[in-house]
Every structure is written in structure tokens, then in C-alpha cells.
NUVOLO-519648 format. One line per 8 residues: number of its first residue (from 0); their letters; for each residue y, x, z of C-alpha. Coordinates in steps of 0.05 Angstrom, whole numbers, plus 5000, padded with zeros to 4 digits. Example, Ala and Ser with C-alpha at 12.3 -4.5 7.8 and 13.67 -1.06 7.14 Angstrom:
% NUVOLO-519648
0 = AS = 4910 5246 5156  4979 5273 5143
END
This chain:
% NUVOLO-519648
0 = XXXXXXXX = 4924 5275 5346  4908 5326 5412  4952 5334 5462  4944 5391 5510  4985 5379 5563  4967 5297 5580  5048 5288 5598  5062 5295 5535
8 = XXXXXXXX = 5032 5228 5520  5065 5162 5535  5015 5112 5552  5000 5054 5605  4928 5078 5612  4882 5133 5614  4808 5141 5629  4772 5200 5637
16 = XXXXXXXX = 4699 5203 5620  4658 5265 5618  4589 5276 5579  4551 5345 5597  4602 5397 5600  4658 5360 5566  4712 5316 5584  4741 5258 5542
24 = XXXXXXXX = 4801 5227 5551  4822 5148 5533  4891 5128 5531  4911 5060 5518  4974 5031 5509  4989 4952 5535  5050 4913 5532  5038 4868 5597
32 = XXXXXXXX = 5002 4866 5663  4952 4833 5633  4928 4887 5590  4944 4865 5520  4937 4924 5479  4995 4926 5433  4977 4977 5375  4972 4928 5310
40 = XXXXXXXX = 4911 4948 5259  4925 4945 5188  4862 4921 5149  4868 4928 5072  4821 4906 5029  4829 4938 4974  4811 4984 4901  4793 5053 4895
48 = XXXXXXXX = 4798 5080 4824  4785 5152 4801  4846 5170 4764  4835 5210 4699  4913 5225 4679  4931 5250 4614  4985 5283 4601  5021 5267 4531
56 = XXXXXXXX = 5082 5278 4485  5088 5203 4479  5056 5141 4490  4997 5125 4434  5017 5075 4395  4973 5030 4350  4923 5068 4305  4942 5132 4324
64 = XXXXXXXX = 4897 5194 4351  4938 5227 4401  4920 5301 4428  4930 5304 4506  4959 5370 4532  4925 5362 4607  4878 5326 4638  4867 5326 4714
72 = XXXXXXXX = 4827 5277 4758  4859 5246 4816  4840 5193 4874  4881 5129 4862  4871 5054 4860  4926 5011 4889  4892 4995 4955  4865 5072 4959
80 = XXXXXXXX = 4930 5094 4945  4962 5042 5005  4916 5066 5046  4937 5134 5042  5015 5111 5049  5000 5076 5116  4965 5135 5135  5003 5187 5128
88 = XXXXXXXX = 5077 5138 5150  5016 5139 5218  4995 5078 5219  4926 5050 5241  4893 5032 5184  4824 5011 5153  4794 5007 5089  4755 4959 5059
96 = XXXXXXXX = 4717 4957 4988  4662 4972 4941  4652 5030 4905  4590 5067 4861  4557 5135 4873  4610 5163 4831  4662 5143 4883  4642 5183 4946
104 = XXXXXXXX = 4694 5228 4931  4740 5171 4942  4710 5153 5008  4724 5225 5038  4786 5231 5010  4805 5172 5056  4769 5193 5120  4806 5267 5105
112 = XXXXXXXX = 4866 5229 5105  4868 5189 5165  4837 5125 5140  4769 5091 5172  4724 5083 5127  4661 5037 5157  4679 4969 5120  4669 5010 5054
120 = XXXXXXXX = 4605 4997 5016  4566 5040 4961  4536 4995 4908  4499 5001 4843  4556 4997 4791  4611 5049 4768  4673 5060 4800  4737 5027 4785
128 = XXXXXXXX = 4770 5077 4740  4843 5085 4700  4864 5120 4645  4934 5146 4651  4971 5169 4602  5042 5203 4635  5103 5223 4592  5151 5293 4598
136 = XXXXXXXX = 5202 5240 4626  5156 5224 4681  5129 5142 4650  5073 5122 4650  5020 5068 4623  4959 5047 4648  4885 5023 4624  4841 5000 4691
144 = XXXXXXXX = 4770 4984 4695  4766 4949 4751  4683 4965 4756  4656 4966 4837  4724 4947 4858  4708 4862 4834  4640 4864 4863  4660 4845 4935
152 = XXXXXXXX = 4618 4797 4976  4638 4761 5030  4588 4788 5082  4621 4842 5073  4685 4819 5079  4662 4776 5142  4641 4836 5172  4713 4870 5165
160 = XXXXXXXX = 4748 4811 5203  4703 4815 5256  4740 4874 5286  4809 4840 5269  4851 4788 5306  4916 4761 5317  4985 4804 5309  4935 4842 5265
168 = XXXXXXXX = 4962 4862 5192  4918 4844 5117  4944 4882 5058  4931 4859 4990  4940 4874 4921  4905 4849 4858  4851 4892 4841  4792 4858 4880
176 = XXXXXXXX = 4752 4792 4876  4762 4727 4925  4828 4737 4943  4836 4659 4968  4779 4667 5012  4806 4733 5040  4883 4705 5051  4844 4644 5079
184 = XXXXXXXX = 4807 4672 5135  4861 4716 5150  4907 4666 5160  4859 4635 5212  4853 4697 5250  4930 4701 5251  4937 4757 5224  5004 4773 5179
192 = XXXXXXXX = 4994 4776 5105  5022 4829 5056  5012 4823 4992  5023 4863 4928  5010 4827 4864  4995 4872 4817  4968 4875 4761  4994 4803 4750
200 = XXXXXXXX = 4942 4755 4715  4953 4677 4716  4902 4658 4774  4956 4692 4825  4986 4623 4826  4922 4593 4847  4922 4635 4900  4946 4598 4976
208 = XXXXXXXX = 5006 4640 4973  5039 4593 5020  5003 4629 5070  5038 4695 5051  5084 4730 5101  5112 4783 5056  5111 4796 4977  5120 4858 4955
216 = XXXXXXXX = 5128 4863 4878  5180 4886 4824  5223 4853 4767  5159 4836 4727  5116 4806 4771  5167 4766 4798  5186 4741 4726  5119 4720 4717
224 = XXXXXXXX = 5125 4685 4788  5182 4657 4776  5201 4649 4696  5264 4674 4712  5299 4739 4678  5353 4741 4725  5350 4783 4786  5387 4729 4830
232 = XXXXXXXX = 5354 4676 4802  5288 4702 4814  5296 4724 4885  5323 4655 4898  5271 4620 4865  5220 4663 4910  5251 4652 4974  5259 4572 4960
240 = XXXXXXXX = 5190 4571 4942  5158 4608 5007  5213 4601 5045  5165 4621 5105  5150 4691 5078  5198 4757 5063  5212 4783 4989  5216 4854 4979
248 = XXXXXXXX = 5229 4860 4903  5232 4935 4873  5278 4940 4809  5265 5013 4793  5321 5052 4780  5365 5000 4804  5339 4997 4881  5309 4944 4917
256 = XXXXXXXX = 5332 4877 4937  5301 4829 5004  5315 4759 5019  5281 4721 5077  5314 4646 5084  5391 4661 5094  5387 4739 5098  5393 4785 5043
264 = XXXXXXXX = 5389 4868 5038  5398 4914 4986  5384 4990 4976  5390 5046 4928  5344 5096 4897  5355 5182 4908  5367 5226 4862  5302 5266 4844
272 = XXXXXXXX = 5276 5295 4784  5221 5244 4758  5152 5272 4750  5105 5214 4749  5119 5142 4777  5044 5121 4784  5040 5110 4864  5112 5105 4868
280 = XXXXXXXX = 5104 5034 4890  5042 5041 4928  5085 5095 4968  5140 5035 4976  5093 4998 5003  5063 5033 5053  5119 5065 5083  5162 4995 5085
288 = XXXXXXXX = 5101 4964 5130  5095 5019 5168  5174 5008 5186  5167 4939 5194  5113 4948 5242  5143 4997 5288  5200 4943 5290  5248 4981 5250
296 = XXXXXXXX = 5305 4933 5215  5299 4919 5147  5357 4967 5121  5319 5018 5155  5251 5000 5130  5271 5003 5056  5318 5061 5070  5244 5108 5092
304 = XXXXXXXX = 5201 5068 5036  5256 5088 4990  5254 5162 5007  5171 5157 5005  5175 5124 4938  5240 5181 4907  5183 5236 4943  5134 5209 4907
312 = XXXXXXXX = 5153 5214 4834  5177 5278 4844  5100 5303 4842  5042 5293 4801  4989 5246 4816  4984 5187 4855  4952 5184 4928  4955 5262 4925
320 = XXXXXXXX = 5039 5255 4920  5053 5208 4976  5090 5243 5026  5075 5260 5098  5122 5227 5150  5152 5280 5168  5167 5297 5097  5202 5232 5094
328 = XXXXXXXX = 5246 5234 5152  5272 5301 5146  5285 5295 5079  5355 5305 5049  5362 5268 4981  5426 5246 4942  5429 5168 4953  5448 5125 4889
336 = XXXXX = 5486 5059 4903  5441 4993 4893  5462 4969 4817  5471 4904 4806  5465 4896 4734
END
């Protein structure tokens, strides 16, 4: 952002530097006398899938040839589409990943939006892609390739933490390759780890997820987490099994529900005409660490993540319809009440 007039900018302090006929300005922001700079970086290490969406009267079922009535090509991937969420809720945020020559598209979209880009790598091999097929009532089911996106190495990843430290933030989700050696390192620059498990497989347990700060996941994945079918039971069995780290678990049209050790939230969806729910979690996501960061309470942080996500399947696509900030705080939806059953 440029500011014209410097007063305009709240800061602890500035430096001036000129080069020819230009001046640059600096302005830092510290918490102490010692000059500990307090802005937290987000690093997520994450997918980036080009989206081919189709849209169709129903969802193909076994043996059947189904005619599409649109197709349209959109950015996506759950980490691209994070990114883009903690971008645009203004947050500090960089990307890591692979993708092929067919993914450069994905790479500007990112830097367009906000998002630094220099831990991302071009490699020989095709871009994660998904087929989407989207219902008139707004569903949706997904096929992934997950192509560049599980070709990670770890001087790459090396590389990204170099720049990273403690206080700093790692966002996850399930789409990439060596996720124990990335929570692991992490963890040993103190950083705090998010993660999103999805798509679920069976090595997620394998995973050292009690080094996890925060899970973020819905009613399936924590099923699969858990065993459990019952909301209650789930969240319980969550939070007595990392009893270090925060729950957030989405439930759809029901709301959301957190638990971390004796404290327990829940919130609502808004009334909005659905669209397409592809990156309505992603949105979540983004938008509820962005809150959390900025030291919003938790009834406030999934209050905006619920308006980013209700924003968000009200539009077609899925990094291209997550909201702007300002979209999200000034907007005036109907609130539902949380439902418990």
C-alpha cells in the first residue's frame, strides 16, 4: 500500500533512503525498545491446481456420458487458493511449491494478488490439475491430479525456512509431499502450525500431529480422525487427543464449532444464495488466521471467516470468489443460528 501523506501511517520507524532522483521510504513496526519487529509472516507450503470446472445438470454417475453445459478454467489448489484468502484478509504471506510450464499462470495470479512468490519452483512435470464438476444447486465433486504439486524437495523447502523464525506462522493442507519433515522443522523454528487436512488419506495419522497448533477440518475429516459420527464426540475426541492444539471444525450448513482444552465456541452460517462451494473452506481458512493473528477473539475470528466463506459460495470459482477484506467487513448478511443436530 502508498501512503501520501507519511502521518497517515502508524509505525515505530522510518528510514528514508534516496537512489538518483527518487526517494524511498522504510517503515518498520517493533513491539519493544529492543527493536523486535512484530509483523508475523505466514509461510504456506502448499498446491496450485488449474481448475477446469464443469458445469452439469447432475453429478455423473457410473457408466454414464454426461454433456457439460460450461466449461471455464480457473486458478485453484488448496494452498493457491489459501494463499489468496490470507492475502486479500492482508496478511503477509508467502508461497511455496512446485509447479510445470503450464502453471505460470498460477504463479502471476499469486504475485497479482498480493502473494510472494520466490520459494516457488518451475519443474519438468504437469501441473496439479482438478476436474470439477458443479451442480444448479451450487455442489460440487472433485477429481485432483496432484502432478508438480508431490514433487517437492527439501532444498527447496530448506530454502523457504531460511527466511522464517519464531512467532512465524506454516500453513498446511494435504496436497504436497513430506509433510512430517515440513511440520518437523517448523516446529524447531517455532513457528505455529496450521493445518488443513484435506483430502484425507490414511498416512495423515503418521503424520507428528502432536506438534499441531490448530486443525482446521470439517465433519468428514474429523470422522476419519476420530471414528466418531457424532459431532460432540468427535470434537471431544480431538481436543483429548492434542489437547495442546485448537479445533476449528466446519459442519457446513450447520456452522462451525471450536474447542481448545476447557473452552468451546460456536457460530452460524448467512443466508446467501449458493453458487459453488469449491474454496468455501479455503476462504474459512484464510480469513480465520488472519483474525487470529491480528489477535481478534475467537467468536470474532469465525464470525469474519464465516462471512468470507457465505461470500464465497455466492460466486463462481474458487480463488477468483474469495472476497476482499473490505468486502467482508462491510458486509450485511442474514445470520443463521449454529444447529446442533
Amino acid at each position: 500500500m502508498l501512503y501520501s501523506n507519511i502521518s497517515d501511517v502508524k509505525c515505530d520507524s522510518i528510514f528514508v533512503f534516496s537512489a538518483g532522483t527518487s526517494y524511498f521510504c522504510v517503515i518498520i513496526k517493533v513491539s519493544d525498545e529492543k527493536g523486535k519487529i512484530t509483523m508475523k509472516k505466514i509461510l504456506n507450503i502448499g498446491s496450485l491446481n488449474n481448475d477446469y470446472v464443469y458445469d452439469v445438470p447432475h453429478f455423473v454417475q457410473p457408466g454414464e456420458t454426461l454433456h457439460a453445459t460450461l466449461l471455464q478454467q480457473y486458478p485453484g489448489g488448496k494452498g493457491l487458493n489459501q494463499s489468496i484468502a490470507l492475502a486479500r484478509a492482508g496478511c503477509s504471506i508467502y508461497h511455496a511449491g512446485c509447479i510445470g510450464s503450464d502453471g505460470i499462470v498460477l504463479k502471476d495470479f499469486l504475485h497479482e494478488s498480493g502473494v510472494n512468490v520466490e520459494f516457488l519452483r518451475k519443474i519438468d512435470i504437469q501441473t496439479g490439475h482438478a476436474i470439477i464438476q458443479v451442480t444448479p444447486e451450487g455442489q460440487n465433486n472433485i477429481i485432483l491430479y496432484e502432478g508438480a504439486n508431490k514433487r517437492l524437495d527439501r532444498n527447496l523447502i530448506d530454502s523457504a525456512f531460511e527466511f522464517f523464525g519464531s512467532g512465524d506462522y506454516l500453513i498446511l493442507q494435504n496436497e504436497i509431499n513430506d509433510i512430517p519433515y515440513i511440520i518437523d522443522n517448523a516446529r524447531k523454528l517455532g513457528m505455529t502450525v496450521v493445518i488443513n487436512p484435506s483430502p484425507f488419506h490414511g498416512d495423515v495419522m503418521s503424520y507428528p500431529l502432536d506438534l499441531i497448533d490448530v486443525f482446521l477440518l470439517n465433519e468428514v475429516e474429523a470422522e476419519m480422525m476420530t471414528g466418531e459420527k457424532d459431532i460432540d464426540k468427535m470434537l471431544q475426541q480431538m481436543t483429548n487427543q492434542f489437547p495442546k492444539a485448537e479445533i476449528v471444525l466446519t459442519l457446513g450448513e450447520k456452522g462451525v464449532r471450536y474447542s481448545y482444552r476447557n473452552e468451546r465456541h460456536s457460530h452460524g452460517i448467512y443466508d446467501v444464495k449458493v453458487v459453488d462451494t469449491t474454496a468455501a473452506g479455503d476462504a474459512f481458512t484464510g480469513y480465520y488466521i488472519s483474525s487470529r493473528i491480528a489477535d481478534d477473539t475467537v467468536p470474532e475470528a469465525l464470525r469474519l471467516a464465516s462471512v468470507a466463506s457465505a461470500l464465497t459460495i455466492s460466486k463462481k470459482g474458487a480463488a477468483s470468489s474469495i472476497p476482499l477484506k473490505n468486502d467482508v467487513v462491510n458486509a450485511n448478511l442474514k445470520s443463521m443460528p449454529f444447529q446442533d443436530s
